[in-house]
Every structure is written in C-alpha cells, then in structure tokens.
C-alpha positions as CSV (number, residue, x, y, z in Angstrom):
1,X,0.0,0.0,0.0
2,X,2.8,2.4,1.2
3,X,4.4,1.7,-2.5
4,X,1.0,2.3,-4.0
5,X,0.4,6.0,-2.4
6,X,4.2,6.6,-3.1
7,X,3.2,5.7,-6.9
8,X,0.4,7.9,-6.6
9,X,2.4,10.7,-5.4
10,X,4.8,10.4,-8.3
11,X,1.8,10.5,-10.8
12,X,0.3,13.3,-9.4
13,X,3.3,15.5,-9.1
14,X,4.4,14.8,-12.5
15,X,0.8,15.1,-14.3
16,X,0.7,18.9,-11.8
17,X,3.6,19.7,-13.3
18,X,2.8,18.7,-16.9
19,X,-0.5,20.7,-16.8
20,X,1.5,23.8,-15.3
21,X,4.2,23.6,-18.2
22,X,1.2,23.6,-20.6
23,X,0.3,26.6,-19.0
24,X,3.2,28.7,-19.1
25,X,3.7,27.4,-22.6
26,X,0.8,29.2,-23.8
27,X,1.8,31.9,-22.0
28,X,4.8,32.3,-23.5
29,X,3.1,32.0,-27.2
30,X,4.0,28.7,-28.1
31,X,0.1,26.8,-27.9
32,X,0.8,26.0,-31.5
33,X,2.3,22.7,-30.4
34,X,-1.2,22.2,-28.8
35,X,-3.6,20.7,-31.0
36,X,-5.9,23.6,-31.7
37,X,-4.3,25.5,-28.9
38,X,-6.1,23.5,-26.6
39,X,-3.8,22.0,-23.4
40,X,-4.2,18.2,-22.2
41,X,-6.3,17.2,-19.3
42,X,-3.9,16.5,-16.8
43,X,-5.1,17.9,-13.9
44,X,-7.9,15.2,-14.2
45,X,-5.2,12.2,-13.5
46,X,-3.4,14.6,-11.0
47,X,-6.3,14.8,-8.9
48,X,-7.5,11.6,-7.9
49,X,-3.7,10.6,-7.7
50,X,-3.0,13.5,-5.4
51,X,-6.5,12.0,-3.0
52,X,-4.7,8.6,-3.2
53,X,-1.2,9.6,-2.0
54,X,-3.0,12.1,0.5
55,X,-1.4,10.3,2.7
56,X,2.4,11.5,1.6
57,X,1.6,15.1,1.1
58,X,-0.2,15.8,4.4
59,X,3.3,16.5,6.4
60,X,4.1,19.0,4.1
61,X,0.5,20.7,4.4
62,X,0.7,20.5,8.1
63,X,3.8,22.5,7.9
64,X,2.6,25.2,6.1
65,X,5.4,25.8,4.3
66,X,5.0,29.3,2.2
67,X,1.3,29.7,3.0
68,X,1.2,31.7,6.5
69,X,2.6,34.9,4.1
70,X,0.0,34.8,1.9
71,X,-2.3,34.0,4.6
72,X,-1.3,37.6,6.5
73,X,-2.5,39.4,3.0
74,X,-6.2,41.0,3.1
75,X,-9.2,38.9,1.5
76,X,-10.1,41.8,-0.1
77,X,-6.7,42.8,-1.7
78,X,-7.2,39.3,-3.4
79,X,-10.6,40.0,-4.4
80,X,-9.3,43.3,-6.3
81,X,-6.8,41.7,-7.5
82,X,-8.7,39.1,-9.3
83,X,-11.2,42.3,-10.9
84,X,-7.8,43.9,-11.8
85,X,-6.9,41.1,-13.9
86,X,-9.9,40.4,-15.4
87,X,-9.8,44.1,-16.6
88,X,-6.6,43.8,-17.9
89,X,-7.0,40.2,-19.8
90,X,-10.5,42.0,-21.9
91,X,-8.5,45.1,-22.4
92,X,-5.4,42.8,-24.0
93,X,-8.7,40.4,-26.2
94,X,-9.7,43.7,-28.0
95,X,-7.5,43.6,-30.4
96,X,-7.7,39.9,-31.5
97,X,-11.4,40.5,-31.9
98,X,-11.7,43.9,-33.7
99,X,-14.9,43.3,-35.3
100,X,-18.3,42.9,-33.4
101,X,-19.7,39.5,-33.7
102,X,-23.0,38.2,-34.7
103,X,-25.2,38.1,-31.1
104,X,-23.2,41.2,-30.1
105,X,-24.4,43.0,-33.9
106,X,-28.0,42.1,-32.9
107,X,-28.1,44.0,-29.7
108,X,-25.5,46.6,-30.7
109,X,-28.3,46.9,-33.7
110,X,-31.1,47.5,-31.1
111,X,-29.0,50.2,-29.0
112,X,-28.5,52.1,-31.9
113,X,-31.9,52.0,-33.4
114,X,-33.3,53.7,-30.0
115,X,-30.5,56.2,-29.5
116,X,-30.7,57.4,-33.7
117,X,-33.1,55.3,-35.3
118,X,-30.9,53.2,-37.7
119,X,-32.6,50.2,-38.3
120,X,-32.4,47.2,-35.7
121,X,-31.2,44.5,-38.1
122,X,-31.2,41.0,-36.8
123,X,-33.3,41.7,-33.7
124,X,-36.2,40.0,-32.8
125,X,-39.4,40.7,-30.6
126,X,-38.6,37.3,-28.2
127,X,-35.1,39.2,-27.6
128,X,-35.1,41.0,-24.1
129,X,-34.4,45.1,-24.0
130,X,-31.9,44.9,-20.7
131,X,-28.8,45.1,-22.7
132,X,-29.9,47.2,-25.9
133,X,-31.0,49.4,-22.9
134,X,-27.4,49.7,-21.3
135,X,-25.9,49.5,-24.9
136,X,-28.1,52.7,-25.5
137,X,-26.7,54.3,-22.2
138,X,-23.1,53.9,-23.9
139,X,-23.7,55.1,-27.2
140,X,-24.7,58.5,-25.3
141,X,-21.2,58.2,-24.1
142,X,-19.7,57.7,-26.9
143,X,-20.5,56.4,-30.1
144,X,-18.8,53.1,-31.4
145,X,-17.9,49.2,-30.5
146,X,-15.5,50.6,-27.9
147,X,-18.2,51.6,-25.8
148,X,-20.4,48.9,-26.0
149,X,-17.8,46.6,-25.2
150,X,-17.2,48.3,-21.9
151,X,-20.2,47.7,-20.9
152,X,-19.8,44.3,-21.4
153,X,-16.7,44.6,-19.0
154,X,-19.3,46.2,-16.2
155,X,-21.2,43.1,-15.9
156,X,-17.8,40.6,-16.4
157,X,-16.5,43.2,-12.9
158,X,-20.4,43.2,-11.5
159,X,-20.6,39.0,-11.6
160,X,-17.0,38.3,-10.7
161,X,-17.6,40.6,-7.4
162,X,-21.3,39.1,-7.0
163,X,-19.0,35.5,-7.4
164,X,-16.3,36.9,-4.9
165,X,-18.9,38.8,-2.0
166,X,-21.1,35.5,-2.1
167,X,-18.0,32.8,-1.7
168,X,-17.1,35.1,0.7
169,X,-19.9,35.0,2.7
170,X,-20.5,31.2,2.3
171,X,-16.6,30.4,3.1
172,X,-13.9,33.2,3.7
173,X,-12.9,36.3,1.9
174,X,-9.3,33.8,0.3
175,X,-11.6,31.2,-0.8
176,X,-14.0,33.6,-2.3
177,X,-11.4,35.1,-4.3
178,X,-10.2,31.7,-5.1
179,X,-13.3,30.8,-6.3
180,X,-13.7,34.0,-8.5
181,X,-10.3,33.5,-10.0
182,X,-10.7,29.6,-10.8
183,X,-14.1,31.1,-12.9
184,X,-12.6,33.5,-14.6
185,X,-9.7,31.0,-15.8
186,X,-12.1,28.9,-17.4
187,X,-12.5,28.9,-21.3
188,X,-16.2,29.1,-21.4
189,X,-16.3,31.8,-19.2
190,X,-13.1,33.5,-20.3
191,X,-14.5,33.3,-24.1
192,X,-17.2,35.8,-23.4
193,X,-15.3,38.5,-21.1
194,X,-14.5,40.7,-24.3
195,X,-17.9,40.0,-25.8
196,X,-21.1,42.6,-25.4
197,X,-23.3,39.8,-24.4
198,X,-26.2,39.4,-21.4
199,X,-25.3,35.5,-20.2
200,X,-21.8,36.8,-17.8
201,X,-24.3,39.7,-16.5
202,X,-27.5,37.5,-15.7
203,X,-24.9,34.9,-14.2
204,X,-24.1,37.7,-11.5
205,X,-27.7,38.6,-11.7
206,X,-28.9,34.6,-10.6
207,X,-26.3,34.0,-8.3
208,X,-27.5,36.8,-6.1
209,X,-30.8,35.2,-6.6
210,X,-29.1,31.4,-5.4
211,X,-27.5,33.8,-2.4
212,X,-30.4,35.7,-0.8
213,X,-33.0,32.3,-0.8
214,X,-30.1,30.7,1.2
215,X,-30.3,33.6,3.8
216,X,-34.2,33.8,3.4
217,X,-33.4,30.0,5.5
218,X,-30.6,31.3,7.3
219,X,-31.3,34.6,8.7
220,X,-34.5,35.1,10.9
221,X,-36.5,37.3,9.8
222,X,-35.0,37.8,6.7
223,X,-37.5,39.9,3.8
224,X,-34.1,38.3,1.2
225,X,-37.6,36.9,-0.4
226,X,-38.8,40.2,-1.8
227,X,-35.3,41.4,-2.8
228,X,-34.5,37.9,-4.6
229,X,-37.8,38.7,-6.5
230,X,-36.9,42.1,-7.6
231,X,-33.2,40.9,-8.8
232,X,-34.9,37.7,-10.3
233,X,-36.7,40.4,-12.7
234,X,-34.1,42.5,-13.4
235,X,-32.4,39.2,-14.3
236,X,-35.0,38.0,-16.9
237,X,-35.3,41.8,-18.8
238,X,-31.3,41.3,-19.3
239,X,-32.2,37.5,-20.4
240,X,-34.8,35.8,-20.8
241,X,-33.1,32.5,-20.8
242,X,-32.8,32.8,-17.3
243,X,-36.4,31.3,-16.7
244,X,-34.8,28.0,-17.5
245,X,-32.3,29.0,-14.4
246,X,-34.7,30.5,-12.0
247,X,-36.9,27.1,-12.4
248,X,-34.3,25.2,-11.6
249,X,-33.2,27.1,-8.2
250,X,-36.8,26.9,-7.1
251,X,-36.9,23.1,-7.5
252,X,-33.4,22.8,-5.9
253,X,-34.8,25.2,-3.2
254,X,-38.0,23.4,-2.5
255,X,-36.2,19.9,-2.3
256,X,-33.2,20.5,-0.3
257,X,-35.1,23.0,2.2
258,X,-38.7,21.1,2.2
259,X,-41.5,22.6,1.5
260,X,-42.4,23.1,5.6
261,X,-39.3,25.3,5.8
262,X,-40.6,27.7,2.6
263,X,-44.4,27.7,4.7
264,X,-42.8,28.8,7.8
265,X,-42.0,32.0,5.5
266,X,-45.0,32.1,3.6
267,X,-45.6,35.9,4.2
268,X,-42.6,36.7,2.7
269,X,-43.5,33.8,-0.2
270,X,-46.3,35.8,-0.7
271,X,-44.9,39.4,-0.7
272,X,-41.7,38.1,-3.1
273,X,-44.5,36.6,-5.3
274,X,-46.4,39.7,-5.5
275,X,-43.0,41.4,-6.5
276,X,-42.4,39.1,-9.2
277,X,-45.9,39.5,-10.5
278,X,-45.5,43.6,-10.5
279,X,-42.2,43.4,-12.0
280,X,-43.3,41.1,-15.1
281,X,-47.0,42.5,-16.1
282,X,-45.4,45.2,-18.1
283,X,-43.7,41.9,-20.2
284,X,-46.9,39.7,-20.0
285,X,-49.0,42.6,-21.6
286,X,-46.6,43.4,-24.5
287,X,-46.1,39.5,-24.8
288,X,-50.4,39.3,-25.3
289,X,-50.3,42.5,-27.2
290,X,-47.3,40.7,-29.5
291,X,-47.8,37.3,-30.0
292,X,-51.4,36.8,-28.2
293,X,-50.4,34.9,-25.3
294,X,-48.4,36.3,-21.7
295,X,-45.6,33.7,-22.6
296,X,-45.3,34.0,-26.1
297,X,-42.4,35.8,-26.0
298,X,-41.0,33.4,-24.2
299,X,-41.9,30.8,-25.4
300,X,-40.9,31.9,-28.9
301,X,-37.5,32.4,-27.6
302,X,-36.7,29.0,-26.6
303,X,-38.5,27.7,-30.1
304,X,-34.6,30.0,-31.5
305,X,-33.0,26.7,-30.5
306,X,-31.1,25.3,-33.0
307,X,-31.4,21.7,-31.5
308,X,-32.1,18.6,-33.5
309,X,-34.5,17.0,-31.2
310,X,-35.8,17.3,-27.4
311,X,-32.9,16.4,-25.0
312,X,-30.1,17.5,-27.3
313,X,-28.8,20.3,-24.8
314,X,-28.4,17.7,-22.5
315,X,-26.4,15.7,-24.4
316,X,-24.4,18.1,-25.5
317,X,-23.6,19.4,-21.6
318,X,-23.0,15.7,-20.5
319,X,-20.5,15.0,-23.5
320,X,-18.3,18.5,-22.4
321,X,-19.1,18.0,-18.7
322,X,-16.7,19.4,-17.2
323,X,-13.3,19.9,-18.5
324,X,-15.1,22.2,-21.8
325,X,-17.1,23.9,-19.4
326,X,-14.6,25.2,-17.3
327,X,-11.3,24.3,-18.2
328,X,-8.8,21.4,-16.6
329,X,-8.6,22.9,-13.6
330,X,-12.1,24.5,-12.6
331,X,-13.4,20.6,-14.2
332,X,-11.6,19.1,-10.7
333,X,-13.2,21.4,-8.6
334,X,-16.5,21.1,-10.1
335,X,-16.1,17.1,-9.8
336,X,-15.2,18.2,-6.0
337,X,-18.4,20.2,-5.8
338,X,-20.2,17.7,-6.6
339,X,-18.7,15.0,-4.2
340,X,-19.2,17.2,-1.2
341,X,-22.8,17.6,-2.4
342,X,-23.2,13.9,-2.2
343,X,-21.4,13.4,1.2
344,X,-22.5,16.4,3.1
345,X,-25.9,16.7,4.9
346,X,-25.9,20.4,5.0
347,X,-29.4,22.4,2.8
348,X,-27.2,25.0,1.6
349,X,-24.6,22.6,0.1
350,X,-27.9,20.3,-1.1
351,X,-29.2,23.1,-2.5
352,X,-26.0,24.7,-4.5
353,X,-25.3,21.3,-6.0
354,X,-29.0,20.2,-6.2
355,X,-29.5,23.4,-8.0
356,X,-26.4,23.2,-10.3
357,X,-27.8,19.7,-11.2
358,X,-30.8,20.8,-12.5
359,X,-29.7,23.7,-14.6
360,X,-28.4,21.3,-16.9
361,X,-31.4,19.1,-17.1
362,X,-34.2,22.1,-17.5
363,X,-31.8,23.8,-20.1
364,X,-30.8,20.7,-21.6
365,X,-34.2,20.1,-22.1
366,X,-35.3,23.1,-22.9
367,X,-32.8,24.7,-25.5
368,X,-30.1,23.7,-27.3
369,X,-26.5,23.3,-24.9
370,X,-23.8,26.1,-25.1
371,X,-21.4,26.9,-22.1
372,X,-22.4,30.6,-21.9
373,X,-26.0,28.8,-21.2
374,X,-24.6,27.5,-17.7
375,X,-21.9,29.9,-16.2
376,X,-24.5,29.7,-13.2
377,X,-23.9,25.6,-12.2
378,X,-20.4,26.4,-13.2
379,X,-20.2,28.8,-10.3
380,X,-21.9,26.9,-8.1
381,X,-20.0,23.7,-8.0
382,X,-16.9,25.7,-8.2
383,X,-17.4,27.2,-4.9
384,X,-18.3,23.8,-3.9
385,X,-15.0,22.3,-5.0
386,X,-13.1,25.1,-3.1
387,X,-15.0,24.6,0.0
388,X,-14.0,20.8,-0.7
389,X,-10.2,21.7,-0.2
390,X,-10.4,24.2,2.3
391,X,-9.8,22.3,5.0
392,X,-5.9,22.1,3.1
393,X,-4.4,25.2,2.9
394,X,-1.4,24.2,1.0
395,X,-3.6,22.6,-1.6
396,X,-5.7,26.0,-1.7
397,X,-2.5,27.7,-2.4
398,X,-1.6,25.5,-5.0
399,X,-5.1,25.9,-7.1
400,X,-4.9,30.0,-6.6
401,X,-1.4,29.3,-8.1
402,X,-2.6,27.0,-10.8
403,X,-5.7,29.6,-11.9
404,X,-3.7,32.4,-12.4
405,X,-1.6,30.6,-14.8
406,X,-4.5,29.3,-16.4
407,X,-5.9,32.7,-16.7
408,X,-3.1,33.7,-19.2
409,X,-3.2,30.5,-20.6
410,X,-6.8,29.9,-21.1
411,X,-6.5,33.9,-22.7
412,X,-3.6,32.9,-25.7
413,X,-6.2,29.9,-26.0
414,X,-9.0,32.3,-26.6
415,X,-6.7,34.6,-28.9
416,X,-5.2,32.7,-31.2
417,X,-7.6,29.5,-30.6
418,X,-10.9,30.6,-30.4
419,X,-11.1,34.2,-32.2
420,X,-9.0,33.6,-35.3
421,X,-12.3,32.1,-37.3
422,X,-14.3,34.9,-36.3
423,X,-12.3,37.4,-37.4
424,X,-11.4,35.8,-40.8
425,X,-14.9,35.8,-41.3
426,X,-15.2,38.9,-40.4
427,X,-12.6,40.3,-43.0
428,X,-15.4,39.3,-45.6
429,X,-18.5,40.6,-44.1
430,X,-17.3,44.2,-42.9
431,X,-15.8,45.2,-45.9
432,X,-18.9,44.6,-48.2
433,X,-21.0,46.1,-45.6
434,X,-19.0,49.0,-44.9
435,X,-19.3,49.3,-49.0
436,X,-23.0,49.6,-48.5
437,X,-22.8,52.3,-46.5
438,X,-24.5,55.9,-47.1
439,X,-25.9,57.0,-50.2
440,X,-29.6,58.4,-50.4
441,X,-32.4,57.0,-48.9
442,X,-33.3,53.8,-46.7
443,X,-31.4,50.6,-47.6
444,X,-32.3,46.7,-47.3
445,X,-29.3,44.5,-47.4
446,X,-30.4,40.1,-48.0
447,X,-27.8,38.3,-46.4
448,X,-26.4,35.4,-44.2
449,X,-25.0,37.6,-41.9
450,X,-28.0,40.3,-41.3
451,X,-27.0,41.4,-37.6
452,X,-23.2,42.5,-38.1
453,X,-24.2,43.6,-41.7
454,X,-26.6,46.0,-40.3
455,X,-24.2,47.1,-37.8
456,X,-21.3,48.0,-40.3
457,X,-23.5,49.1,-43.0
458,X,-25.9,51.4,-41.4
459,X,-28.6,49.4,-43.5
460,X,-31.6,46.9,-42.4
461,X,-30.8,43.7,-42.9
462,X,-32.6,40.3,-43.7
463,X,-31.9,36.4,-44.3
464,X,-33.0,35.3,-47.5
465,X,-35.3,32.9,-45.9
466,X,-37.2,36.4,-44.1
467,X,-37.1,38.6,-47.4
468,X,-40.9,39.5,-48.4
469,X,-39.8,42.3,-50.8
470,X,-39.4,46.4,-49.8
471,X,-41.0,49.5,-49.3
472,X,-40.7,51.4,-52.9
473,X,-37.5,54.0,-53.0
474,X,-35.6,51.2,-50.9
475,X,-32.1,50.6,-51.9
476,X,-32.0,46.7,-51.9
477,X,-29.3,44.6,-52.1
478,X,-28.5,41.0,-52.3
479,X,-25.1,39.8,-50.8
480,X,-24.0,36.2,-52.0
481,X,-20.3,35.1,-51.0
482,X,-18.3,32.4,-52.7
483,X,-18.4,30.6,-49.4
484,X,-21.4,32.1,-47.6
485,X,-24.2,30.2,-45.4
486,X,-28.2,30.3,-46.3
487,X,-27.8,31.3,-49.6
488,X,-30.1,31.0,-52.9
489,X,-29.8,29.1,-55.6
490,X,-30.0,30.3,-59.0
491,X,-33.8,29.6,-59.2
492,X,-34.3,31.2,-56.5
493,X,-32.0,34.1,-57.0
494,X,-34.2,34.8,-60.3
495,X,-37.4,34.5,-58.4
496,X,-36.3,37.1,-55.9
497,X,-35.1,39.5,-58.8
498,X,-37.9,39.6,-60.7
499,X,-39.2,42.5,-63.1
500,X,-36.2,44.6,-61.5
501,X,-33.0,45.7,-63.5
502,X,-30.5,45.2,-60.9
503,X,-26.4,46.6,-60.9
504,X,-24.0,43.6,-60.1
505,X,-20.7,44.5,-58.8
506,X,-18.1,41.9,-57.0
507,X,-15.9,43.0,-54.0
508,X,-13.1,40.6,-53.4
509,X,-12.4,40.6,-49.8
510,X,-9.5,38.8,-47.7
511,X,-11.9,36.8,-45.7
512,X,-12.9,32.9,-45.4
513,X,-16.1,34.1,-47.3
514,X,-14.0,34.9,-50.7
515,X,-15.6,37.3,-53.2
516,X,-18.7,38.6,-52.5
517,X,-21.3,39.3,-55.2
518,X,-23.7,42.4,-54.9
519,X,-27.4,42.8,-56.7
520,X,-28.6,45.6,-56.2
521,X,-32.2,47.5,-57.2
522,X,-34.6,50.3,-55.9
C-alpha cells in the first residue's frame, strides 16, 4: 500500500507539473504545439492521484510551508486583484477581436436603433431590452464598438464581485477570491469577457438570486424573499433564458429546504411573489399584445433553438461535462463540488449542487447546450470544489497558483484559438458592408450575416429565408459570397429579382467568405 500512495504521489506530481508547463507554454506563445491550442487534461489524473497519496503530502501541508505569508495578506486585496486582472486580460482580447460579432451586432443593432433610429437589423421581438438598454446608455457616451464593449466589462466586474462577496460569505474572503479567480480562468467563461453579451451579466444577476434564498433560510426574519424577486426580474429583462435558471433554483430550493421550511416563511412567499408579478405585467402585456399569449415571448424564444430534437442540450452538456465547461482545472473542482454535495448533509450545500444539477437538465431540455447557457452551475460547484479543499491550505494555495496561470493561458487559448475564425470571417463581411454604406435613402441588405451587416453598414438587414420584398425607393441589395451560409440558388436568385434591373458588382475581400457578389435594385 505504502508503494502504491508513493506511486500515486509520483503521478500526481508529475501530471501537476505537466499541466503547469502547458500553462506557461501558452503563455509564452508557443500553444501552437497544442492541437488547436487546446492544453491536455492532466489535472484530471493529477487529482484523484494527489486523493490517493493524501497520505504523503499531508506533512508538508501540516507545515505550512510558504502559505502563513499569503495567509497575512487581506481577502479583499485578493478580491481586487482578481477584478484587476480580469480588466486587464479584456483590455489585452480587443485587439484579437476587432470586429463585433454576430449576437453582439444584434443588440448593438437594437442600441443604436433607440439612440438614432438606424434600423435594428437582426433583432427580434422574443429578444429581451436589458442590454440594448445599457448599450443605448453607452452610445450617449460615446459612439462606437469601444463603448459597447465596456459595458460588457461592467457586468464581467459586477458577476465576478457578486462571485467573490457570495463565496465570501459562504466560506472566507481567500476562498471567495479563489473561487472567483478559478471562474474567470475557465474557457467558457473567459471566451465571453471581451464580448457585449447578457449570459456573464444574468450569471451575476442569478447567483444573487441562489445567495439571498439561502439567507431567506438562514437569517430570521430575513424579507431576502422580496429582494431575490426584484433581482430575479431584473435578471429575466437582461435575459430571458434565465427562466430556464430561475426554475431550476426553485426546485433545488423546494427539495433540499422542504416545502415546511418555505411555509414557515409564507408571508414573505407571498410578498416576493407579489413582486415578481408587478415586475413582469409590463412583459406579460406586450407578450399578449405581440404574440397573443403572456408567454409568447417566451416561449418563442426558446422555439430559437437550434437543436435537432428534445434532449439534445443535455447531451451536448454531459459530452463537455466538465473539462469544456470550465477548463482542466475549474473541471476538478466542479467534480469536488459535486462529491461534497453527495457526502455532506448540510441544505445550503444540497441546495448549491442540487441546483447546479438541474440547470443542466431544464436547459438541456429546454434549448439547445452552449457553455455561456450554464456559467450559473459552473459557479456553483466551483465554490463547492473550493469549500471541498479548504480544509488544506497548502492545496488551496496551490489551485490559486494553478488559476492564475491558467488565466493567461486559457486567454492565448481564446486569442489565437478561439477568435482567429471569427475574425477571418469577419474580413469578408465588414468590408462589403461597410461598401453599402450611405448613399440616399433607406437601404435593405439580403444576407447570411443580417445582424453585423446592419451594424457595419448602417442598412436593415434580412436572411434570405425572411425577405418579403421592400418599401418602394428602398435601396435593396443582395449579398452572396463564394463561401457564404443560407444562400439562394439560382432559381431562387431569379425568383427574388424579378421585373427589377438590378447593378451587379463583385468586391473581393481577404476573408474565409472569398468574393462577394452584390445585386442591387430600388
């Protein structure tokens, strides 16, 4: 046995170390050797080897060799720290990803229509107003993508300081900063800091939700009921996806409380439900006024999902569960999260993990999976994992250590791994649209790419598949690329012509598109 652990020990040292060189290899630029820039799983061996050889490794932790110093520095100062970085890493992104992307066009597109009236191409009535809304804020401030990105980086800084204030509360001011750190290495997560997109803000949004029906049990007395309503609608105007969410936490809360712990607090029930009630009629009457029915917005938003058949979601999460959610390291904590879960007999742990369990199974069911669907469980489990180690300072260290790397890792990963097709796309798309620009009258561009085409072009925009002709005195104009999606065919092309006498006019452009062709008609 004592050979055994000492094996152990060997493995899990060596595989720690492997996964750190990976690390500091993409660090230093050289994730090229990486298949698709992506590092090796290591940490996943590492960890069960390190649990095995516990045993070798615990005089060492007893000692406390290099941890008392870091132990004498401030929570808080940690805490900062970790915003700091976060700040830093988007403002170092921006440049890989110069061009706004497709989700981030549509409500850029919706900003813009309410602060000038350029047409909102690509948006939809089942889209929610909370981020147009604080787009339209920052196009008073100043008027490009610049802007709107930093308000993106508001709600990255408002969720990663919800994450660190609530880990904080539920273990210590360290392991909260831990656990905010460990999220923000992740590549799911870390994908969407430079991105104007709702699912980072709602996260922060849902986890004070999670946070203030644990006190509602905790704290006698406690009106958290009321104020977790009011934050759970400011949550769904910023995205409505999060009903998905917010059914799952009720469930989790219901099961790992009891229902006789919610009736012992029915007046507040009641009062919080009143809240909620208030703060979505204004939704339910433009839903009925829109599609007929108070949840036809709604509903029509989850109907978006591109998923092949019921259940696909949930597929997908249980096939990337959890090292593609979160990365190597933040996948071994997660896994920890959800051991404790099934050891421990304590509601709020019940409920965190019960809650992160179901996520995935309403939104699995529900939609199709993405991991910018379920930053929320990620969260959850990984202040589960933390609270898992806590008890081993050394170890604690070690994973603090082991996430910052991975921060600047998991960033070269997003640069030159995850932005590079983007942005070759991109070098097709913005030219022609930026070509489109001005000229007298309104415009209709027919393309593919309808949300950042509106965006660069200043025209409305439309798929093929949604064209139903245009207003006479309308510029229109069809954009077909050599290699472009959702495009007619040639009997289709002449259907959509017509009687008109169009101007044709190529525009070769140094994107994965290739040459684009223009028809164009009033």
């Amino acid at each position: 046995m004592s050979n055994g652990r000492t094996a152990g020990l060997v493995v899990a040292v060596a595989c720690t170390g492997v996964a750190a060189a990976q690390q500091l290899l993409l660090i230093a630029g050289y994730g090229g050797v990486l298949p698709g820039w992506q590092p090796w799983p290591f940490l996943l061996v590492a960890a069960p080897a390190w649990w095995w050889a516990r045993g070798r490794w615990r005089p060492v932790e007893r000692s406390g060799v290099g941890v008392r110093r870091l132990g004498a520095i401030p929570g808080p100062v940690y805490g900062i720290a970790v915003l700091a970085l976060a700040a830093g890493v988007w403002a170092w992104l921006q440049p890989y990803e110069p061009y706004i992307g497709h989700e981030e066009a549509v409500y850029a597109n919706k900003a813009r229509a309410w602060a000038d009236g350029t047409p909102a191409a690509g948006w939809g009535t089942y889209r929610p107003p909370g981020l147009p809304a604080l787009g339209r804020a920052a196009l008073a401030v100043h008027d490009d993508v610049g802007a709107l990105r930093a308000t993106g980086l508001v709600l990255v800084l408002f969720t990663l300081t919800v994450t660190y204030l609530v880990a904080a509360r539920w273990t210590t001011p360290r392991r909260g900063a831990v656990v905010a750190l460990v999220v923000l290495s992740g590549l799911g997560f870390l994908r969407r800091v430079p991105e104007f997109l709702n699912d980072i803000g709602a996260t922060g949004l849902l986890l004070l939700v999670v946070w203030l029906l644990t006190r509602a049990q905790e704290v006698r007395r406690s009106w958290s009921l009321p104020l977790a309503a009011g934050v759970a609608v400011v949550a769904f105007y910023l995205r409505y996806g999060v009903v998905g969410n917010l059914v799952a936490i009720a469930l989790a809360a219901v099961v790992a409380y009891g229902p006789g712990a919610w009736w012992r607090v029915r007046r507040r029930l009641a009062v919080a439900g009143l809240v909620l009630a208030a703060g979505l009629l204004p939704h339910f009457v433009y839903a009925t006024e829109v599609t007929g029915s108070p949840l036809g917005l709604v509903l029509t938003a989850t109907e978006q999902a591109n998923r092949v058949y019921v259940g696909d979601g949930l597929v997908y999460y249980l096939a990337i569960f959890p090292y593609r959610l979160a990365g190597d390291l933040g996948a071994v904590l997660m896994v920890a999260g959800l051991v404790l879960t099934a050891r421990g007999r304590d509601a709020r742990r019940r409920f965190l993990g019960l809650a992160s369990v179901l996520v995935f199974v309403v939104l699995g069911l529900a939609t199709d999976g993405e991991p910018r669907f379920v930053f929320l469980p990620v969260v959850l489990l990984t202040v589960l994992g933390v609270e898992a180690l806590a008890r081993w300072r050394t170890a604690l260290a070690a994973v603090a250590g082991l996430a910052l790397l991975t921060v600047g890792g998991t960033a070269q990963v997003v640069a030159h791994g995850a932005m590079p097709d983007p942005v070759r796309q991109s070098a097709s798309t913005v030219p022609v649209a930026r070509a489109l620009a001005g000229g007298d009258g309104p415009c209709l561009v027919v393309t593919g790419y309808e949300p950042e085409t509106g965006w660069y072009s200043g025209c409305d925009a439309v798929t093929y598949g949604q064209y139903r002709g245009a207003p006479e005195g309308t510029r229109v104009t069809l954009v077909l690329y050599e290699r472009g999606r959702l495009q007619p065919g040639r009997a289709e092309l002449t259907r959509l012509i017509g009687h008109h006498e169009p101007t044709v006019r190529r525009i070769p452009t140094a994107g994965s598109l290739g040459t684009a062709t223009l028809i164009t008609w009033r």
